[in-house]
ZARO-619565 format. One line per 10 residues: number of its first residue (from 0); their letters; for each residue x, y, z of N, C-alpha, C, O. Coordinates in pm, whole numbers, plus 50000, padded with zeros to 5 digits. Layout:
ZARO-619565
NUM) a) X:Y:Z:X:Y:Z:X:Y:Z:X:Y:Z  ...
This chain:
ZARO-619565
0) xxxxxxxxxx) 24417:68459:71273:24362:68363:71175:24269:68435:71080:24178:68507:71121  24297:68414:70946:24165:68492:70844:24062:68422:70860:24048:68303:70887  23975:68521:70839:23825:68483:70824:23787:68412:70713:23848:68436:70608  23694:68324:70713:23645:68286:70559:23565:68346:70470:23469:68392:70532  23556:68371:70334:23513:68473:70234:23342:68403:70198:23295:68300:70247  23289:68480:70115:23152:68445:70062:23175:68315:70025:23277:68272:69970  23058:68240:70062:23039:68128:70005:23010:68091:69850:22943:68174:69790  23055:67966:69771:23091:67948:69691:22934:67965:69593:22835:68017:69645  22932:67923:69478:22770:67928:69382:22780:67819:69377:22717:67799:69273  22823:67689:69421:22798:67578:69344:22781:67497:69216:22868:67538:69140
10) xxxxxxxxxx) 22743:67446:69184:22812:67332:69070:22837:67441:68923:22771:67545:68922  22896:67423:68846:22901:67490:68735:22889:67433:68624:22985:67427:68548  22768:67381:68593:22745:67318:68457:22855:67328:68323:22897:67234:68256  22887:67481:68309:22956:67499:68212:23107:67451:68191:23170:67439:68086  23145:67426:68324:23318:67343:68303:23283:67200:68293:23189:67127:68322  23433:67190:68225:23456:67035:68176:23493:66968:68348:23523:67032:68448  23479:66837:68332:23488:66772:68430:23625:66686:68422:23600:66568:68397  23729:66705:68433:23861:66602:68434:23868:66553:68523:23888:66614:68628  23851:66413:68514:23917:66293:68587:24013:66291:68666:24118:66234:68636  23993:66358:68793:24169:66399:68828:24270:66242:68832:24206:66137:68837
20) xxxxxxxxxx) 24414:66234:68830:24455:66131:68799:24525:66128:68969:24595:66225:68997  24511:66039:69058:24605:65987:69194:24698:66014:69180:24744:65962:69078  24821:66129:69273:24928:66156:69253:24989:66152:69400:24946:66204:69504  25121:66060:69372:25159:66090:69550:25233:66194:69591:25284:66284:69524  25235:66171:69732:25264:66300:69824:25373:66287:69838:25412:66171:69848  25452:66374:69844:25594:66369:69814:25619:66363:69965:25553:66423:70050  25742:66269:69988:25756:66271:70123:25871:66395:70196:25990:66402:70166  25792:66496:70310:25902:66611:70354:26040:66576:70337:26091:66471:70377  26106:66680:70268:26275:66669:70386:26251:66784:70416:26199:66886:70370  26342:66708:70584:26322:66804:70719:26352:66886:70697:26416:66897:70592
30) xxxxxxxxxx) 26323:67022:70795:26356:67142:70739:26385:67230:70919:26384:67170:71027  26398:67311:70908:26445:67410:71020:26275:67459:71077:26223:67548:71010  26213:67415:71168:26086:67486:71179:26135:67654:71230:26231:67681:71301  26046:67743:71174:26061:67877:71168:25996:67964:71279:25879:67955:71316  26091:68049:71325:25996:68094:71439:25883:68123:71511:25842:68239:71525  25833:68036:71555:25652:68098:71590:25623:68213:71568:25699:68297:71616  25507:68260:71491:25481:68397:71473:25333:68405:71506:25271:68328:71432  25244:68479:71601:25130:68456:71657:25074:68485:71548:25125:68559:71465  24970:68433:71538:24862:68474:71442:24922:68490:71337:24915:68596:71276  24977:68411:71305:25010:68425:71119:24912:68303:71034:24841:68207:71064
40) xxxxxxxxxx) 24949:68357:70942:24864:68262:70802:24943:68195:70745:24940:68183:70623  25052:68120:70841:25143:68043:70764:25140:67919:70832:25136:67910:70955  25144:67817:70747:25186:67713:70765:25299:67606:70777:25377:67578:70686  25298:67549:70903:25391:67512:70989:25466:67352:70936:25396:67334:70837  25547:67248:70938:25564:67139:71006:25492:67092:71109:25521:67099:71228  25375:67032:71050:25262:66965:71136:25346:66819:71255:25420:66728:71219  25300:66849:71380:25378:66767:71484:25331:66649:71470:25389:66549:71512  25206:66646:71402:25084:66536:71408:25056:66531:71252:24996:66620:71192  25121:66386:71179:25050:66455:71084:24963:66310:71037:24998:66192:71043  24857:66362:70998:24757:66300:70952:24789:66193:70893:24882:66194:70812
50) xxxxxxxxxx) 24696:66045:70930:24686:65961:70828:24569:65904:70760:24457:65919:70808  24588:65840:70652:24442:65814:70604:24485:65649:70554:24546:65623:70451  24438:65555:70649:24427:65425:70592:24313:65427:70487:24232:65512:70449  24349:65267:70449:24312:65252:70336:24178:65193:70329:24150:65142:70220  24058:65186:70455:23937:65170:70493:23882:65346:70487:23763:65371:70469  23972:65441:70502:23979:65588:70470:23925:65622:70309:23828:65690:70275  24032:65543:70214:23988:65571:70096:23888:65538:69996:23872:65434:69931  23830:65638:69997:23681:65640:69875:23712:65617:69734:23614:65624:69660  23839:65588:69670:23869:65593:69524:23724:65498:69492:23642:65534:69409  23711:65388:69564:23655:65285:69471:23514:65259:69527:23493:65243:69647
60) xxxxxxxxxx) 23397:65256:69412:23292:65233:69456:23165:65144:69421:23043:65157:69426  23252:65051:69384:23186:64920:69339:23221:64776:69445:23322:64710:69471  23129:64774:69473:23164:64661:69595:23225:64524:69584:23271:64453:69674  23213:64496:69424:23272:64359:69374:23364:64398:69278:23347:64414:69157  23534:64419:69393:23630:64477:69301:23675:64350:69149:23749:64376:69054  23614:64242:69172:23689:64125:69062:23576:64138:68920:23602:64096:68808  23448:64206:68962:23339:64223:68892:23421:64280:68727:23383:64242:68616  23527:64369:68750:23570:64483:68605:23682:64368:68578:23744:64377:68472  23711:64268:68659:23802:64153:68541:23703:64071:68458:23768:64000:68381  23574:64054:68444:23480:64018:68375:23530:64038:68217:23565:64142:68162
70) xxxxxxxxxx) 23521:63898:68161:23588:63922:68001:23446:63921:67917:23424:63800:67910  23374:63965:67871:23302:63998:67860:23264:64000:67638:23328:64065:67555  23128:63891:67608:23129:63823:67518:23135:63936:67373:23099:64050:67404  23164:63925:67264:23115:64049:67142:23080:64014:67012:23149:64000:66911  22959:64002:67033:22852:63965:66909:22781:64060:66868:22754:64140:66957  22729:64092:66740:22654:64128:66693:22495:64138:66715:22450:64033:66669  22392:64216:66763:22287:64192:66779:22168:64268:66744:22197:64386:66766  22058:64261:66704:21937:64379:66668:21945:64521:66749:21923:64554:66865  22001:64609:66595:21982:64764:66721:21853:64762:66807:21748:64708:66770  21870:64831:66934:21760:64874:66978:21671:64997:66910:21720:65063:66818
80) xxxxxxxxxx) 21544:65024:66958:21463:65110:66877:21523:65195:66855:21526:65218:66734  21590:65275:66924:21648:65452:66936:21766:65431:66864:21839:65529:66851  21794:65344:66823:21921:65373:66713:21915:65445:66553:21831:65387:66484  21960:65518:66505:22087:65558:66511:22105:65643:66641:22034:65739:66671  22187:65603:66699:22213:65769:66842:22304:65725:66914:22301:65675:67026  22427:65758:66807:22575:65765:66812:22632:65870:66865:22729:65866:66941  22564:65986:66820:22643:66098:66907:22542:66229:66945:22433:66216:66890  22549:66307:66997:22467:66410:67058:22295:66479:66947:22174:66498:66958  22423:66493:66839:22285:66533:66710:22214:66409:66694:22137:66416:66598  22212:66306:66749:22135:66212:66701:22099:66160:66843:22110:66041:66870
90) xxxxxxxxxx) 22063:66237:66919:22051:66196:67054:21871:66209:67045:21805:66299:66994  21819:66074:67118:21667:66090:67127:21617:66149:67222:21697:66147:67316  21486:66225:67258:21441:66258:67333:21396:66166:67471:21307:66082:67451  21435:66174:67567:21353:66084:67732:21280:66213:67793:21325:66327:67795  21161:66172:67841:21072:66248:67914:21154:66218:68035:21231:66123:68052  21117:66337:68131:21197:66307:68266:21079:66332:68434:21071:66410:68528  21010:66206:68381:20916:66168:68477:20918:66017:68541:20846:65953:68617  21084:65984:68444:21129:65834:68537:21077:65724:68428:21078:65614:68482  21040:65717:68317:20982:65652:68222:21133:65618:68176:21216:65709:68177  21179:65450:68124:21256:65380:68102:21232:65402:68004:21119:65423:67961
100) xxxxxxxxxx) 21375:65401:67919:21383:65306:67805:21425:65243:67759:21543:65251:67791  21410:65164:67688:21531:65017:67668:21656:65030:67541:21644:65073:67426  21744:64991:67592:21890:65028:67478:21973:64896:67509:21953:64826:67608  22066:64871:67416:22137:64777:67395:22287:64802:67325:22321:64879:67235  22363:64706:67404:22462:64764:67286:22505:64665:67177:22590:64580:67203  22449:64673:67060:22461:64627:66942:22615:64535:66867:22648:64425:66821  22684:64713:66906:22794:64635:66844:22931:64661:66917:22945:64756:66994  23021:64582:66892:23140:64684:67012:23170:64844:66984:23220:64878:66877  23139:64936:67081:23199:65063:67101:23088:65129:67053:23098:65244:67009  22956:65058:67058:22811:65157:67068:22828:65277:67192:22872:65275:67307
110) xxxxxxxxxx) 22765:65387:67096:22741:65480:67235:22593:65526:67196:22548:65566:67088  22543:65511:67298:22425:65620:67322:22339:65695:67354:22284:65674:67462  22313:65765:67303:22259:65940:67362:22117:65970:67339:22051:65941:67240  22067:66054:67477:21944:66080:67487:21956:66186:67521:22068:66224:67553  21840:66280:67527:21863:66428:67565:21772:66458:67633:21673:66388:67610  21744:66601:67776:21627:66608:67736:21590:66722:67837:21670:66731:67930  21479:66816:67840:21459:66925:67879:21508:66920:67997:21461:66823:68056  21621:67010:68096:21638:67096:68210:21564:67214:68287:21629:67313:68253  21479:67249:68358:21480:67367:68432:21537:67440:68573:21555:67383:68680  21561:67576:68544:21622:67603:68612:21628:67577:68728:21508:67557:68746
120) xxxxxxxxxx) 21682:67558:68844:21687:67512:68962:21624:67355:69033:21631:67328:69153  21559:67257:68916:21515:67186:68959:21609:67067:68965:21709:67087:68895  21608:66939:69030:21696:66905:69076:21641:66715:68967:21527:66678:68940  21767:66646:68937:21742:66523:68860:21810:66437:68882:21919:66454:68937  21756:66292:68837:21842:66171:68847:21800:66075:68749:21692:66029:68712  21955:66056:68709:21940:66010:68585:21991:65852:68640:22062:65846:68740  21961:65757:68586:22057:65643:68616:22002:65539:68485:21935:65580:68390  22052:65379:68506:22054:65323:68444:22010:65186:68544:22065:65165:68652  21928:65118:68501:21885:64989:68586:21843:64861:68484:21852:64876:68362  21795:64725:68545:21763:64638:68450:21897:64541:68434:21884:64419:68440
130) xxxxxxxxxx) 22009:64597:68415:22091:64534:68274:22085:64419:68289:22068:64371:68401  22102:64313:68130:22159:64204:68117:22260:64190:68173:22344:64266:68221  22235:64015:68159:22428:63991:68235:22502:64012:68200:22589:63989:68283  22559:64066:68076:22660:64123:68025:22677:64267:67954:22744:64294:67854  22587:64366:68045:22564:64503:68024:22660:64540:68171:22662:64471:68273  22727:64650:68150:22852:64706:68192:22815:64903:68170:22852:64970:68074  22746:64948:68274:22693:65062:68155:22805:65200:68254:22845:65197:68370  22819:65280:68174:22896:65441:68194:22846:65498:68165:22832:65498:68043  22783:65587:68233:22756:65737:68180:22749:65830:68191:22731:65852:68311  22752:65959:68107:22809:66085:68115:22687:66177:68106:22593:66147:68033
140) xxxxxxxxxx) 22687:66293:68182:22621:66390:68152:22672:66525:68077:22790:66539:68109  22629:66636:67984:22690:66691:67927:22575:66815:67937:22462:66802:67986  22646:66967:67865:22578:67037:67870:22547:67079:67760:22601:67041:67656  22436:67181:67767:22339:67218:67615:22466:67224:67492:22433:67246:67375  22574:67210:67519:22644:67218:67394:22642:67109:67300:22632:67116:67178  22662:66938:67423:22655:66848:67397:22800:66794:67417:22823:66673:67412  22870:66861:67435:23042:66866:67380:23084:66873:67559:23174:66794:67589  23040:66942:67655:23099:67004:67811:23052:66868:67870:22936:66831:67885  23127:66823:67890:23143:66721:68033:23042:66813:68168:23046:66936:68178  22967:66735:68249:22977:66781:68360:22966:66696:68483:22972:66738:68598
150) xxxxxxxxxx) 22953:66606:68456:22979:66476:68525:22953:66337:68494:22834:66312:68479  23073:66193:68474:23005:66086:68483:23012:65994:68586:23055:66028:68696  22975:65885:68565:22967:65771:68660:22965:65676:68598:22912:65671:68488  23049:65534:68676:23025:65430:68623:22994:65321:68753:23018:65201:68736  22940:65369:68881:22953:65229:68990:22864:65232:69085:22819:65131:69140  22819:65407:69125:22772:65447:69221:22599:65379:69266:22560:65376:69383  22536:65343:69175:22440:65247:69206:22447:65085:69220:22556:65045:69176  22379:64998:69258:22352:64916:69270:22415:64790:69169:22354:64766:69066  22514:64729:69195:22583:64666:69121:22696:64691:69032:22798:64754:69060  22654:64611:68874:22733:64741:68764:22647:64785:68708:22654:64761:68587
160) xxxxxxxxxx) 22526:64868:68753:22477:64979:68708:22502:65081:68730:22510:65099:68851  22527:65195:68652:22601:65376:68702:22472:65445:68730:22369:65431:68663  22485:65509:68818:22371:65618:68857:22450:65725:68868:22554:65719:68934  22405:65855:68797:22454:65948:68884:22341:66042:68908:22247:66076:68836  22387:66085:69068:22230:66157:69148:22290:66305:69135:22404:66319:69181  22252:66374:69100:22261:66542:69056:22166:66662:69145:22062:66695:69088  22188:66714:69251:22115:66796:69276:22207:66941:69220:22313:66989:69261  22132:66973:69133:22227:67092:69025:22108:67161:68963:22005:67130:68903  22185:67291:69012:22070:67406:68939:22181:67471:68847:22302:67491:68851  22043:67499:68736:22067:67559:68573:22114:67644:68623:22096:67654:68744
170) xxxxxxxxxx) 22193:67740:68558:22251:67897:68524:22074:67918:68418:21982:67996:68440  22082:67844:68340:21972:67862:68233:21895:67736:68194:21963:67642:68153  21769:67722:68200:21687:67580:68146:21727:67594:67963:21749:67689:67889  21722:67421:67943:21763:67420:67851:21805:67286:67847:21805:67220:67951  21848:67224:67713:21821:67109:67681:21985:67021:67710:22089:67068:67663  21982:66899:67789:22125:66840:67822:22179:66712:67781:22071:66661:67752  22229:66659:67766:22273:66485:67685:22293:66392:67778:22273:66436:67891  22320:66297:67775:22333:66185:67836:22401:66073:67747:22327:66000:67680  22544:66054:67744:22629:65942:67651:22640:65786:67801:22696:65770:67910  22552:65712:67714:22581:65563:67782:22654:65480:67686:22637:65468:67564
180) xxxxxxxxxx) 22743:65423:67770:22847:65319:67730:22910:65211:67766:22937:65220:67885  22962:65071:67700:22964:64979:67779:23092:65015:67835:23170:65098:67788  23113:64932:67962:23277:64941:68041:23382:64894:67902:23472:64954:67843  23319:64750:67884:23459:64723:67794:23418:64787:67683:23295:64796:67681  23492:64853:67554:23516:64861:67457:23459:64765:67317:23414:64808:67211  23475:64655:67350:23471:64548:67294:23356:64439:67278:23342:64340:67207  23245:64528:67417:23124:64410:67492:23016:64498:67376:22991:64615:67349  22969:64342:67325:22830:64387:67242:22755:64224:67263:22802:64120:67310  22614:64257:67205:22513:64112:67189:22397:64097:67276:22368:64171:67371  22330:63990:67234:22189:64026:67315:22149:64053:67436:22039:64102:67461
190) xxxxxxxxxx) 22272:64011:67556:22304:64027:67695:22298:64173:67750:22273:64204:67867  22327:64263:67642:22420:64366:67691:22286:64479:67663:22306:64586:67606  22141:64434:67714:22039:64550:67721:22061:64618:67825:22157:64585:67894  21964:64754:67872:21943:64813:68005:21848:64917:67988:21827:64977:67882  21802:64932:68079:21715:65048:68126:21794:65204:68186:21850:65226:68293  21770:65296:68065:21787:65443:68108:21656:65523:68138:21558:65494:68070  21642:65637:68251:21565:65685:68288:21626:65774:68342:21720:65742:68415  21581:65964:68319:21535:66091:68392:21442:66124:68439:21340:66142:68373  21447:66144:68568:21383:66179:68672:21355:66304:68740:21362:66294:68863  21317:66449:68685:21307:66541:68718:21211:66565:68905:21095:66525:68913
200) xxxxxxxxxx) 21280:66630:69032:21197:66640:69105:21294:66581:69227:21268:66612:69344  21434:66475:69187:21454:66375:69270:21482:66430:69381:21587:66492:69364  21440:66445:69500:21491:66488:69657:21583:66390:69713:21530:66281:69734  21724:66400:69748:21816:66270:69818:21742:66311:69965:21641:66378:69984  21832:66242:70061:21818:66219:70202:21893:66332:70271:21855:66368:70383  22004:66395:70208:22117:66462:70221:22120:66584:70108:22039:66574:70015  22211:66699:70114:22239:66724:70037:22349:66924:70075:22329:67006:70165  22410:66925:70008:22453:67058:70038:22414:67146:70036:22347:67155:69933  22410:67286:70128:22310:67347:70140:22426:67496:70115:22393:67612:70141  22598:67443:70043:22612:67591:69990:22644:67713:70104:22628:67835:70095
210) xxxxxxxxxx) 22701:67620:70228:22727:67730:70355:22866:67712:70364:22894:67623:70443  22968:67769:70307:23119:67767:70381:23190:67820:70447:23186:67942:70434  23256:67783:70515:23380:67902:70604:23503:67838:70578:23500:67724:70533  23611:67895:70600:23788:67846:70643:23865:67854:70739:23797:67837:70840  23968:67871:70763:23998:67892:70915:24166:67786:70922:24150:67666:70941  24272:67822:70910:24366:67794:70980:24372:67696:71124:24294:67719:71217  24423:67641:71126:24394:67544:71283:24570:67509:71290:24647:67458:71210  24586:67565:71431:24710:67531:71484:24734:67449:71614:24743:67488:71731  24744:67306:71552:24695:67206:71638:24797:67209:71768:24750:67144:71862  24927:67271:71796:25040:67265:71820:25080:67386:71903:25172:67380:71985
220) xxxxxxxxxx) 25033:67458:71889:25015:67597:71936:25180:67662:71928:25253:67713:72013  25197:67632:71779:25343:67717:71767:25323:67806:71685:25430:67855:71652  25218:67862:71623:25186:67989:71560:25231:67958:71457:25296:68040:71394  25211:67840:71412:25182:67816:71291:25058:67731:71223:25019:67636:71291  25003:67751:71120:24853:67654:71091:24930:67522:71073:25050:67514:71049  24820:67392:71091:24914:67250:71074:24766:67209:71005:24752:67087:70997  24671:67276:70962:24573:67264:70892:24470:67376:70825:24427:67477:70882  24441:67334:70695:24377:67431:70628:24215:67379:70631:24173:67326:70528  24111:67397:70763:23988:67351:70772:23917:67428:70692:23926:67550:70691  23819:67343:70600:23692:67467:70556:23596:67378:70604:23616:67257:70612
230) xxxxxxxxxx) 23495:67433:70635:23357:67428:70662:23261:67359:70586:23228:67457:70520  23189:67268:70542:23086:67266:70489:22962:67202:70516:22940:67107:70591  22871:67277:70432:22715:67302:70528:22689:67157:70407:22721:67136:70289  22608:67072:70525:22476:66985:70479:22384:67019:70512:22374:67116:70588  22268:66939:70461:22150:66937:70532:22085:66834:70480:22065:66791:70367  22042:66789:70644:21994:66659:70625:21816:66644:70674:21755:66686:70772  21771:66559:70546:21604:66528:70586:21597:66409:70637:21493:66371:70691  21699:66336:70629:21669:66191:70690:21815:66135:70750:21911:66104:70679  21811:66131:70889:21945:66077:70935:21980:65967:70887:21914:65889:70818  22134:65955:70937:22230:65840:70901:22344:65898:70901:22369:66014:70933
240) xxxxxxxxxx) 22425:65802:70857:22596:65850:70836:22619:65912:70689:22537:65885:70602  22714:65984:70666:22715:66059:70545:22902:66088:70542:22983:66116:70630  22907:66074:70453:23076:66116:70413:23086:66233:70287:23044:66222:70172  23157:66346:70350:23195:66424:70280:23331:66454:70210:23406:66515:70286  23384:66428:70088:23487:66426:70004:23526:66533:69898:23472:66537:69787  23639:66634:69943:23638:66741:69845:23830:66740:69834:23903:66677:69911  23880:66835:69711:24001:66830:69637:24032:67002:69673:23948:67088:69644  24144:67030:69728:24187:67177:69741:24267:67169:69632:24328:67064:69609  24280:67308:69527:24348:67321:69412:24391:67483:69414:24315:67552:69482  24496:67550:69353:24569:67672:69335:24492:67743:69277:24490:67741:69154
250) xxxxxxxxxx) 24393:67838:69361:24266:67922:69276:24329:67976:69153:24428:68047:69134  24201:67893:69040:24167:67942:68900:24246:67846:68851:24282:67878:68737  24308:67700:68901:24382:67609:68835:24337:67439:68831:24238:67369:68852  24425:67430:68805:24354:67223:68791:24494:67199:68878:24526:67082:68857  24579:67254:68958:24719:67239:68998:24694:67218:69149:24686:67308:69232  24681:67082:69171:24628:67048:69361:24755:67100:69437:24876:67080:69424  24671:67181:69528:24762:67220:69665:24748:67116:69796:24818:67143:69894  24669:67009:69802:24643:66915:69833:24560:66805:69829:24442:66830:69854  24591:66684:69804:24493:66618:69725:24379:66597:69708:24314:66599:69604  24321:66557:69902:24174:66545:69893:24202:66524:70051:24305:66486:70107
260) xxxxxxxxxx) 24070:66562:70106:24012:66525:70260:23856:66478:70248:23761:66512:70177  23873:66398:70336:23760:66342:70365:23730:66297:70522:23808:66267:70612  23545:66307:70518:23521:66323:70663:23360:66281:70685:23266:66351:70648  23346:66137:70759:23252:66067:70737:23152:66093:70939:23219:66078:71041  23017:66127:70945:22978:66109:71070:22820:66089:71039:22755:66091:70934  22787:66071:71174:22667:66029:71195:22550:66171:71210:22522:66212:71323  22504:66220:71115:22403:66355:71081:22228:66317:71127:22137:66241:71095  22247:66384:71183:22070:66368:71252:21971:66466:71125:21981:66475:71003  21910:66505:71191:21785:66595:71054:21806:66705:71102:21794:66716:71224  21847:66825:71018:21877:66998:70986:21995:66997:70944:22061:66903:70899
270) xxxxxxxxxx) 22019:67099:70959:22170:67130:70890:22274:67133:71023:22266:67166:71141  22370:67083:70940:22505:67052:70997:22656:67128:70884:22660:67163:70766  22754:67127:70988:22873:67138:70951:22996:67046:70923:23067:67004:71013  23015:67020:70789:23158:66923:70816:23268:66959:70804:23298:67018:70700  23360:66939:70898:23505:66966:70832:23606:66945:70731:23692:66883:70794  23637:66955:70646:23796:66932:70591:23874:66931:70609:23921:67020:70538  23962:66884:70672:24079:66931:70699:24211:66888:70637:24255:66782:70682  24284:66948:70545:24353:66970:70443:24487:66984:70520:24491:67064:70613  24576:66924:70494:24701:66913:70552:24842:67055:70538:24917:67077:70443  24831:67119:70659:24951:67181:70641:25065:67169:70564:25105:67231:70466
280) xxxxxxxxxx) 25110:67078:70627:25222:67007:70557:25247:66967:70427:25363:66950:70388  25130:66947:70340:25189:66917:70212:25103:67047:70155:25068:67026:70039  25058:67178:70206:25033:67307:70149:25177:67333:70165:25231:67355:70057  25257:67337:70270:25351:67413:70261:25512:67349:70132:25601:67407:70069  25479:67243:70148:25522:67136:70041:25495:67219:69895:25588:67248:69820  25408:67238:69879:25360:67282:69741:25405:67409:69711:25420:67453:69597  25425:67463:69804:25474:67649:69790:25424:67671:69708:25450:67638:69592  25298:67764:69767:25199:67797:69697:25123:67905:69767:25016:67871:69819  25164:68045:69779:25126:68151:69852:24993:68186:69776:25011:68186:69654  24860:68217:69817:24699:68261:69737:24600:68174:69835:24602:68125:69948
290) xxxxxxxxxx) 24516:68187:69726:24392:68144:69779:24360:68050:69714:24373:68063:69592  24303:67906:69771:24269:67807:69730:24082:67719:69672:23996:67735:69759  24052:67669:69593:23982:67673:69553:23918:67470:69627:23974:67361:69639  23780:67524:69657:23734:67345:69703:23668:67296:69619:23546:67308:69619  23758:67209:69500:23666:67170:69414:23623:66987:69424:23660:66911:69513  23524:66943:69287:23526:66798:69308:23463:66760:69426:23491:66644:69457  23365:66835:69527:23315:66827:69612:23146:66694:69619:23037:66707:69563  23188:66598:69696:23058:66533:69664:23062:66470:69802:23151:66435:69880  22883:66470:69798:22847:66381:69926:22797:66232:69913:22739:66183:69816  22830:66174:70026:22739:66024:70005:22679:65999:70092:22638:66094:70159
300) xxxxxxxxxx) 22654:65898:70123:22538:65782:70231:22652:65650:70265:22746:65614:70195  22616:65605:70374:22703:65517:70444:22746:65405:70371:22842:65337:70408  22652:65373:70227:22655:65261:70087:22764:65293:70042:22852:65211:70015  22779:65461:70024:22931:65485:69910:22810:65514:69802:22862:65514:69691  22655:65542:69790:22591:65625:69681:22593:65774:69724:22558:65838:69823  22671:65807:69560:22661:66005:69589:22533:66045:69587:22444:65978:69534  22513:66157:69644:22398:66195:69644:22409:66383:69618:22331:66466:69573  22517:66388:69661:22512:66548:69614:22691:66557:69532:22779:66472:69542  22695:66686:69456:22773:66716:69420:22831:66826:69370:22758:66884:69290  22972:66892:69395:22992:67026:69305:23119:67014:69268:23218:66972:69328
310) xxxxxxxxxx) 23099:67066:69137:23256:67040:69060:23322:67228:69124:23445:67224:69112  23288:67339:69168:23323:67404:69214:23264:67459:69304:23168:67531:69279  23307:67439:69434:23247:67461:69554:23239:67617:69604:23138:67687:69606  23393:67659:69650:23418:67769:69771:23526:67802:69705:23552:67736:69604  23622:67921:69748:23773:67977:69724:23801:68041:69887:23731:68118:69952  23931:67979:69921:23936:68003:70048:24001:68169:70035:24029:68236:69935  24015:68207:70221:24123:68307:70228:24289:68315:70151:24351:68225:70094  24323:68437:70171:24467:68408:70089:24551:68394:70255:24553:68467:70354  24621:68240:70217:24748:68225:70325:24831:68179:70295:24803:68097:70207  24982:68183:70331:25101:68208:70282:25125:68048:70329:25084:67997:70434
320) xx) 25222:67968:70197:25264:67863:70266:25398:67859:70382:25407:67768:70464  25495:67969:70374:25571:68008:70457:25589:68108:70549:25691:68110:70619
C-alpha cells in the first residue's frame, strides 16, 4: 500500500471557485475481476459497495426546502446609504470588528459590494443578518482582484440568511470584496433590507488543522484496494458531532475521479482524524491512472453550519485504476 505524501497548504484564495454541477455514477458493467496481486495500488470490483441514502446527502442546507418557492414582491424603493455599489470599484468600505450595516435592495438585480482590509493569517466571518421579510440574501467573497471567486453562500446560517464562516489565511494581507444579492432576480422594495457585517478574529468550535494521509483499503482481502481513504485532521475546542465533506478530482483538473465522501461523528476536544472513503469502484470506472487531488473540502456542526473550509486541500499517492 503507498504511503501518503506532504500534506496539502490549504485554501487558495487565488482560484476561482466553480459550482461543481451533480453528475451520476455510471452504473458498472461486470467485468472479469483480475488476479489478486498482493500489495498492489490497484483497484478492485468492490464486494461491498457503498451506499449513501438520502439522510446521507448534504447537497441542501436550508431547512425550509418550500422557503426558495417564495414569489417574491418588485417595487421600487429609497437606495440605501452605500449606494452607488454596483460593482467592486464602487465597493464601500466595512470595518471588520462586526459593525453592521444596513443595505437594501432597491431595485430588481441590485448588487452590492463592500470591501475591506485582510491580514495575513487571521481568520473572518462575514455574514448577513436582520433581513426583511422579503430579503433573500447571496453572497460571494472575492479576491484583491475583485474579479476571483473564492467562495459563496446562500443558506448556511440561520434561515434565509447566507453566512459564510472562513477560517482562511492570506498568501498576502490585502484588501477583499464581498457581492450581496437577492435569491430572486426580480425581488426589490422596502421589505428587502439586511444587515452585512465582517468580523475579523472569528474562532469556530471546529476547524481543520491541515494534517493528511492516504492509504488504499482492501476491504476483501483480494489484493485489490475497494477504497481510496484519506485522512483528515480536525481539531476540536468544543465537542459535538461534526461532518466532514470533500470531492476527489484528476490532479491539476476540475475532472472528478469520484464525486464526493462524506463522514459525520461525534469529536470530543483535540485533534482527531476523519476518514474519506472514496469508492474503488467508480475510481476504477473512471480510468484514471495518477494522483488525485481533495478538493471542495468543508466542515460543519450537527445544524449543517460550515465552519471550516478548503477549496484545495491534499494530492494523494499515484495509484493505478487497473
Amino acid at each position: 500500500h503507498c504511503a501518503g505524501i506532504a500534506a496539502g497548504t490549504g485554501a487558495a484564495p487565488s482560484e476561482p471557485y466553480p459550482t461543481p454541477t451533480p453528475v451520476p455514477i455510471p452504473t458498472p458493467t461486470p467485468t472479469v475481476t483480475p488476479t489478486p496481486t498482493p500489495a498492489s495500488s490497484e483497484f478492485g470490483m468492490p464486494v461491498h459497495i457503498p451506499k449513501t441514502s438520502n439522510t446521507e446527502d448534504f447537497e441542501h442546507r436550508y431547512s425550509d426546502q418550500n422557503a426558495k418557492k417564495k414569489i417574491y414582491s418588485s417595487a421600487e424603493t429609497i437606495p440605501d446609504a452605500y449606494e452607488p455599489d454596483d460593482n467592486y470599484s464602487l465597493a464601500n468600505w466595512i470595518p471588520t470588528d462586526g459593525t453592521k450595516q444596513l443595505h437594501n435592495f432597491h431595485v430588481p438585480g441590485d448588487l452590492d459590494y463592500v470591501k475591506f482590509n485582510a491580514t495575513e493569517d487571521e481568520r473572518y466571518l462575514i455574514e448577513t443578518s436582520d433581513l426583511g421579510n422579503e430579503s433573500d440574501t447571496y453572497t460571494y467573497l472575492y479576491d484583491t482582484d475583485g474579479l476571483t471567486e473564492i467562495i459563496h453562500d446562500d443558506d448556511s446560517s440561520e434561515g434565509l440568511a447566507s453566512r459564510i464562516r472562513i477560517i482562511w489565511k492570506c498568501n498576502d494581507s490585502g484588501t477583499y470584496y464581498v457581492k450581496v444579492r437577492h435569491f430572486s432576480s426580480s425581488a426589490s422594495g422596502p421589505n428587502t433590507h439586511y444587515n452585512i457585517s465582517v468580523l475579523e478574529g472569528y474562532s469556530p468550535p471546529a476547524e481543520f488543522n491541515d494534517v493528511y494521509s492516504d492509504y488504499g483499503e482492501d476491504a476483501d482481502e483480494d489484493g485489490l484496494y475497494d477504497y481510496l481513504v484519506i485522512e483528515v485532521g480536525v481539531n476540536v475546542t468544543k465537542a459535538g458531532r461534526y461532518r466532514v465533506r470533500g470531492e476527489l478530482y484528476e490532479n491539476g483538473t476540475y475532472h472528478w475521479g469520484v464525486y464526493y465522501a462524506s463522514k459525520s461523528a461525534y469529536l470530543s476536544e483535540g485533534n482527531h482524524t476523519i476518514k474519506l472513503k472514496f469508492s474503488g469502484m467508480e475510481i476504477r470506472n473512471n480510468g484514471y491512472n495518477g494522483t488525485y487531488d481533495l478538493k471542495y473540502l468543508y466542515l460543519y456542526n450537527a445544524t449543517y453550519h460550515q465552519l471550516d473550509y478548503r477549496y484545495y486541500a491534499y494530492t494523494t499517492a499515484y495509484y493505478n485504476y487497473t
